[in-house]
C-alpha positions as CSV (number, residue, x, y, z in Angstrom):
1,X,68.0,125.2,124.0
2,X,66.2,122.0,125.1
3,X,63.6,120.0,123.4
4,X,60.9,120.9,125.9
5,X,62.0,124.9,125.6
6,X,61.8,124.8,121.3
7,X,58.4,123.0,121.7
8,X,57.5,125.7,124.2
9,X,58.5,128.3,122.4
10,X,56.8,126.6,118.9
11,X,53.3,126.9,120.7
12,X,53.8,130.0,121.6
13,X,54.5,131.4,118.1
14,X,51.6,129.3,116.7
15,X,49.4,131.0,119.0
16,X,50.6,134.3,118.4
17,X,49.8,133.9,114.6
18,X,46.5,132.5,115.0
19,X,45.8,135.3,117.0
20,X,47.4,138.1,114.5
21,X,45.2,136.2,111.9
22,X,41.9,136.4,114.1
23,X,42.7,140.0,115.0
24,X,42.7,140.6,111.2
25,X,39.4,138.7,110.2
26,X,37.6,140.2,113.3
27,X,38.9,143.9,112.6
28,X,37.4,143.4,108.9
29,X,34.2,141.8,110.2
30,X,34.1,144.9,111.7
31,X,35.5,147.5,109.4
32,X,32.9,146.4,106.8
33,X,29.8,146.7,109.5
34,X,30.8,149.9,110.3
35,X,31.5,151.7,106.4
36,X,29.2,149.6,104.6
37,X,26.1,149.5,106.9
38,X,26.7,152.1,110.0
39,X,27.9,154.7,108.1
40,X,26.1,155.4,105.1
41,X,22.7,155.4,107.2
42,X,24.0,157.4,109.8
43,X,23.6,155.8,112.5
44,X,25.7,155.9,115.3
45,X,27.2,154.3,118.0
46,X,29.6,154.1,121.0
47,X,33.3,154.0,121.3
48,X,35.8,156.0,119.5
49,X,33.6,154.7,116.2
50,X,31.2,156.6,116.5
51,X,33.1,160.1,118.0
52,X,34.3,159.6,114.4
53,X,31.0,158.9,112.6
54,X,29.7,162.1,114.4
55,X,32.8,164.1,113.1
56,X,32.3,162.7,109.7
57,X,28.5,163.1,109.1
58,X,29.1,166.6,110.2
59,X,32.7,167.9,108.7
60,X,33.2,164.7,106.3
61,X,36.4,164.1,108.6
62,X,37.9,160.5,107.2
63,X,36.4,158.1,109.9
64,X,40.2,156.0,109.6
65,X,42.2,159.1,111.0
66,X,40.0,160.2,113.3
67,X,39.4,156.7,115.4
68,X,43.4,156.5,115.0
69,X,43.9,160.4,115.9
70,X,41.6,160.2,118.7
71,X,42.3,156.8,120.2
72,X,46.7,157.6,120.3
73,X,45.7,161.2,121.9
74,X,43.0,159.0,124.6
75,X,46.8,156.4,124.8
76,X,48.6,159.7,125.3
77,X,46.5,161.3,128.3
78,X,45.9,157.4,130.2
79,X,49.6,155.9,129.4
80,X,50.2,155.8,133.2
81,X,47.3,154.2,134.2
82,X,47.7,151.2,131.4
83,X,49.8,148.5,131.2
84,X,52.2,148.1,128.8
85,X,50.5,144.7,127.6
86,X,47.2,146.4,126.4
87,X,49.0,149.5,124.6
88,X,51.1,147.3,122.6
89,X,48.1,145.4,121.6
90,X,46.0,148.7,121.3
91,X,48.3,150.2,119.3
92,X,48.5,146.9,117.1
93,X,44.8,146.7,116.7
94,X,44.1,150.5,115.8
95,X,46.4,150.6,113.4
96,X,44.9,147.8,111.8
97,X,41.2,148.9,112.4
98,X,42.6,152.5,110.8
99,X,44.3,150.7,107.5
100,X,41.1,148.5,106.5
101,X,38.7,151.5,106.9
102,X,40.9,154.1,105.3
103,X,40.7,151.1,102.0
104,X,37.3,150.4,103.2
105,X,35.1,153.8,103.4
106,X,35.9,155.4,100.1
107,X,35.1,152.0,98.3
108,X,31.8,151.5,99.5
109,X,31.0,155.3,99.1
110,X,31.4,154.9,95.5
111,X,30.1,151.4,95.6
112,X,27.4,151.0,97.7
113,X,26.2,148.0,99.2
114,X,22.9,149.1,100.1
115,X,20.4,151.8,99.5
116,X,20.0,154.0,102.1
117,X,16.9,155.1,103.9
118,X,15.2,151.8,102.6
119,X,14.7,149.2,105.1
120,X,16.9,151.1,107.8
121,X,16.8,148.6,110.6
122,X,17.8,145.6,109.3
123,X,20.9,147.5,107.8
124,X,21.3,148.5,111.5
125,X,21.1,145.2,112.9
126,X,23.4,143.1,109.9
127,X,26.3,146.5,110.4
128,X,25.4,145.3,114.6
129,X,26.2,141.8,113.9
130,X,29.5,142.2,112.1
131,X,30.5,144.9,114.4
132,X,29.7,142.9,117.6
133,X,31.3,139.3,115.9
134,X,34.4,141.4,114.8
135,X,34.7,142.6,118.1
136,X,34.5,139.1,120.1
137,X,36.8,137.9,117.7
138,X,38.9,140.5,118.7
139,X,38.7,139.8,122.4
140,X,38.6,136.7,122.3
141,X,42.6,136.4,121.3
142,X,43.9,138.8,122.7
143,X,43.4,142.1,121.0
144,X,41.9,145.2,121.2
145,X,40.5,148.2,119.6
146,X,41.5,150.8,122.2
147,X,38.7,153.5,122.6
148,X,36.1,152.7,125.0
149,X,38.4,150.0,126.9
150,X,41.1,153.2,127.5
151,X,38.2,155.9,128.6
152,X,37.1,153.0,131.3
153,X,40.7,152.4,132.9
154,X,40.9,156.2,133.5
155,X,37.4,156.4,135.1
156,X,37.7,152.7,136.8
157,X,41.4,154.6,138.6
158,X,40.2,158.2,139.9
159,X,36.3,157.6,140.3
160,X,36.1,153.5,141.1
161,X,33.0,153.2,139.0
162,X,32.6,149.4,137.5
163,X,33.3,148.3,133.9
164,X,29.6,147.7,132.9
165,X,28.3,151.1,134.6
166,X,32.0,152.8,132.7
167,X,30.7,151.4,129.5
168,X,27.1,152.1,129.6
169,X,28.3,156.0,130.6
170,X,30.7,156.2,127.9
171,X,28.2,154.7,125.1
172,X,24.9,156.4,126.6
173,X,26.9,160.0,126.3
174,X,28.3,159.6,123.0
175,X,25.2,158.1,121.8
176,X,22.8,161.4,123.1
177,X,25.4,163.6,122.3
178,X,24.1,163.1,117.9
179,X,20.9,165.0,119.1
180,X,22.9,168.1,119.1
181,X,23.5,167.2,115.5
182,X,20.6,165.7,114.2
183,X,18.1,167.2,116.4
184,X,16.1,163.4,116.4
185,X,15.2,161.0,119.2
186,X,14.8,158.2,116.3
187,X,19.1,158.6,116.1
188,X,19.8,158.0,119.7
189,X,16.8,154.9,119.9
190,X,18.8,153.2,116.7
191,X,22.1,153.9,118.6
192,X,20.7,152.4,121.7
193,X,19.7,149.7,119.6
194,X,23.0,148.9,117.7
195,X,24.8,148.9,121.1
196,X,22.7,146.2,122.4
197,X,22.7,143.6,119.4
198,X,26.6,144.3,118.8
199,X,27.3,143.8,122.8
200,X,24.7,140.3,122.8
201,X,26.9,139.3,119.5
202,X,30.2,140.3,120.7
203,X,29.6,137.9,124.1
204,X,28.1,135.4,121.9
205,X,31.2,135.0,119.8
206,X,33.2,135.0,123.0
207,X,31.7,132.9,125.0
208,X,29.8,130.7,122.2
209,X,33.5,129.1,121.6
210,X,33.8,128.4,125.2
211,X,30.1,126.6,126.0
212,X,31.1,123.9,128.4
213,X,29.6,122.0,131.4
214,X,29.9,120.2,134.2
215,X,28.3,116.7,135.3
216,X,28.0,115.6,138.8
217,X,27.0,111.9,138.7
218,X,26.1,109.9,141.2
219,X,25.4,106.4,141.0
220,X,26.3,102.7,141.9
221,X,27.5,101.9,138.5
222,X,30.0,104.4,138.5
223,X,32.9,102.6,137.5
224,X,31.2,101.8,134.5
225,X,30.0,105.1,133.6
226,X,33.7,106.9,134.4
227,X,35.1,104.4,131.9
228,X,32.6,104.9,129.4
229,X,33.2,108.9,129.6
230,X,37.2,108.0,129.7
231,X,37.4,105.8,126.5
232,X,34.5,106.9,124.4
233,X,34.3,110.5,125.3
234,X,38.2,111.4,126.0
235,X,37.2,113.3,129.0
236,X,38.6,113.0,132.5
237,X,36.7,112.5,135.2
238,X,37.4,112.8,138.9
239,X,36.1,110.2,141.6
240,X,34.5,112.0,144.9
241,X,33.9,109.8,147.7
242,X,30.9,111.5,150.2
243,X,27.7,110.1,152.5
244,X,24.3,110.4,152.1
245,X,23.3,112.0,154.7
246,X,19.9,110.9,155.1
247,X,20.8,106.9,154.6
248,X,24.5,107.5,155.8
249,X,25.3,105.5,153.3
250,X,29.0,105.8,151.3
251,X,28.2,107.5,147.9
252,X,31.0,108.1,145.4
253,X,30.1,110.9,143.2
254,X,31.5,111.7,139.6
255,X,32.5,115.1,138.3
256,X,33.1,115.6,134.5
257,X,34.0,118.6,132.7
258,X,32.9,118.6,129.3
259,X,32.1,121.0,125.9
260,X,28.8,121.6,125.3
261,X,28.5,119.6,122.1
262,X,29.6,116.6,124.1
263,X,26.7,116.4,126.7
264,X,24.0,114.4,124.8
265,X,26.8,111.4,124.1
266,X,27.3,112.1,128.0
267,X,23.7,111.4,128.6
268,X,23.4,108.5,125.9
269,X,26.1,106.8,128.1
270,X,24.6,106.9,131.6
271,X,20.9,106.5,130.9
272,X,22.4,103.1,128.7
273,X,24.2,101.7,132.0
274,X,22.4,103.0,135.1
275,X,19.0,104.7,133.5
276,X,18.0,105.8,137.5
277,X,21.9,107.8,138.0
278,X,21.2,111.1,139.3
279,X,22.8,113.4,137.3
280,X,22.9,117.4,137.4
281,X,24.4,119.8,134.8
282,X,26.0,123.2,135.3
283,X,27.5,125.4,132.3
284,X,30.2,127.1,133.0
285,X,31.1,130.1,132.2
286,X,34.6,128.7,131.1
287,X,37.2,126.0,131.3
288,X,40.5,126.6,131.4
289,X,43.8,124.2,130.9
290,X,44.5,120.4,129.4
291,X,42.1,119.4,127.2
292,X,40.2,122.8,127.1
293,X,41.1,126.7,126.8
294,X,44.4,128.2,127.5
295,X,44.5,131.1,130.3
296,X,45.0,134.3,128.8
């Protein structure tokens, strides 16, 4: 085996562990919203999480087999339609998620962490918060906790609908279905609730890690300003030549991708050498390859 292939093949193993090890932390994160905060209040939620909160608050059916009962039988009926990819990492991921709230939900239920029925929303938003973190850390390396994701590939193949309008059926359902239990709007309105604040959190942590921009510079110093960003900020920036159209003039533009953190050094640079540069910033959704994010 070459140099260049061990190296290769290095990377790829350190990448695969940092993401076991994120898996882990995020399926805790979320293990410990969900029995230490959702559960003992009752609330409930989307997902396969809360089709077993429903069947626990009403049979006291162990949440950790029924999310790993019911998510392998939802594997079993939409195995055609998946690819082999995203069961392996399903199957990873529940198994975890399964393990940590089978340990999880019995010790808080003896050792409570709060008092329920006192201050009911804030438990609801801190069990939202780890849920939604747990699950963009999660995502955001490759893993997956099944459920939801596996209904939406089955409705997204036989009746096209989109991933958002999937989701918000799925959740919405599941969600109005604990009236039939509790017989209360105030459960679905907290559910409602919790989905939102865990969704904003859950993009927040995967996109939060990915803030970056982009600078398009234009000025006659730009030499300057391009070696500035080169040697003081490490980041590469590409030279576009183009003409003013109104003075006709030859204008050579500068376009610089950047983290977010980075843009007021950015800034600092080109107001010190050419304070009149005109200078727009863009964020980007994300920024993939040398220097920032690997595709995944």
């Amino acid at each position: 085996m070459s140099i260049k292939a061990s190296a290769a093949k290095l990377r790829i193993d350190r990448e695969q562990i940092k993401d076991f090890m994120f898996l882990t932390l995020g399926v805790i994160m979320y293990a410990f919203g969900y029995t230490a905060f959702i559960l003992p209040e009752k609330f409930v939620m989307g997902g396969v999480s809360g089709c077993s909160a429903l069947l626990y608050y009403a049979w006291h059916f162990p949440p950790a087999y029924s999310i790993w009962l019911l998510n392998f039988l939802l594997l079993g009926i939409a195995i055609k339609t998946l690819s082999r990819q995203f069961i392996v990492r399903t199957v990873l991921g529940v198994t975890i998620l399964s393990i940590v709230v089978a340990v999880f939900q019995p010790f808080f239920a003896a050792h409570p962490v709060i008092t329920a029925g006192e201050d009911r929303f804030m438990h609801l938003l801190i069990g939202a918060v780890l849920g939604g973190g747990g699950l963009g850390l999660i995502y955001s390396h490759n893993g997956s906790t099944g459920g939801t994701d596996i209904v939406i590939a089955m409705l997204n193949k036989y009746f096209r609908m989109s991933f958002g309008r999937a989701m918000q059926f799925v959740d919405i359902t599941i969600i109005s279905s604990s009236y039939l239990l509790f017989h209360s709007t105030e459960t679905i309105v907290y559910g409602v609730a919790f989905t939102l604040i865990a969704s904003y959190m859950c993009d927040y942590v995967v996109n939060g890690a990915r803030q970056t921009v982009q600078f398009i510079i234009i000025s006659r110093k730009y030499q300057e300003i391009a070696d500035v960003i080169n040697n003081n900020v490490r980041r590469g920036v590409t030279v576009v030549e183009g003409k003013g159209w109104y003075s006709k003039n030859e204008v050579n533009l500068l376009v610089v991708m950047a983290r977010r953190h980075e843009s007021q050094d950015i800034y600092n640079y080109i107001k010190k050498i050419d304070s009149n540069a005109l200078v727009s910033q863009t964020n980007c959704q994300g920024i993939f390859g040398e220097g920032f994010d690997n595709i995944k």
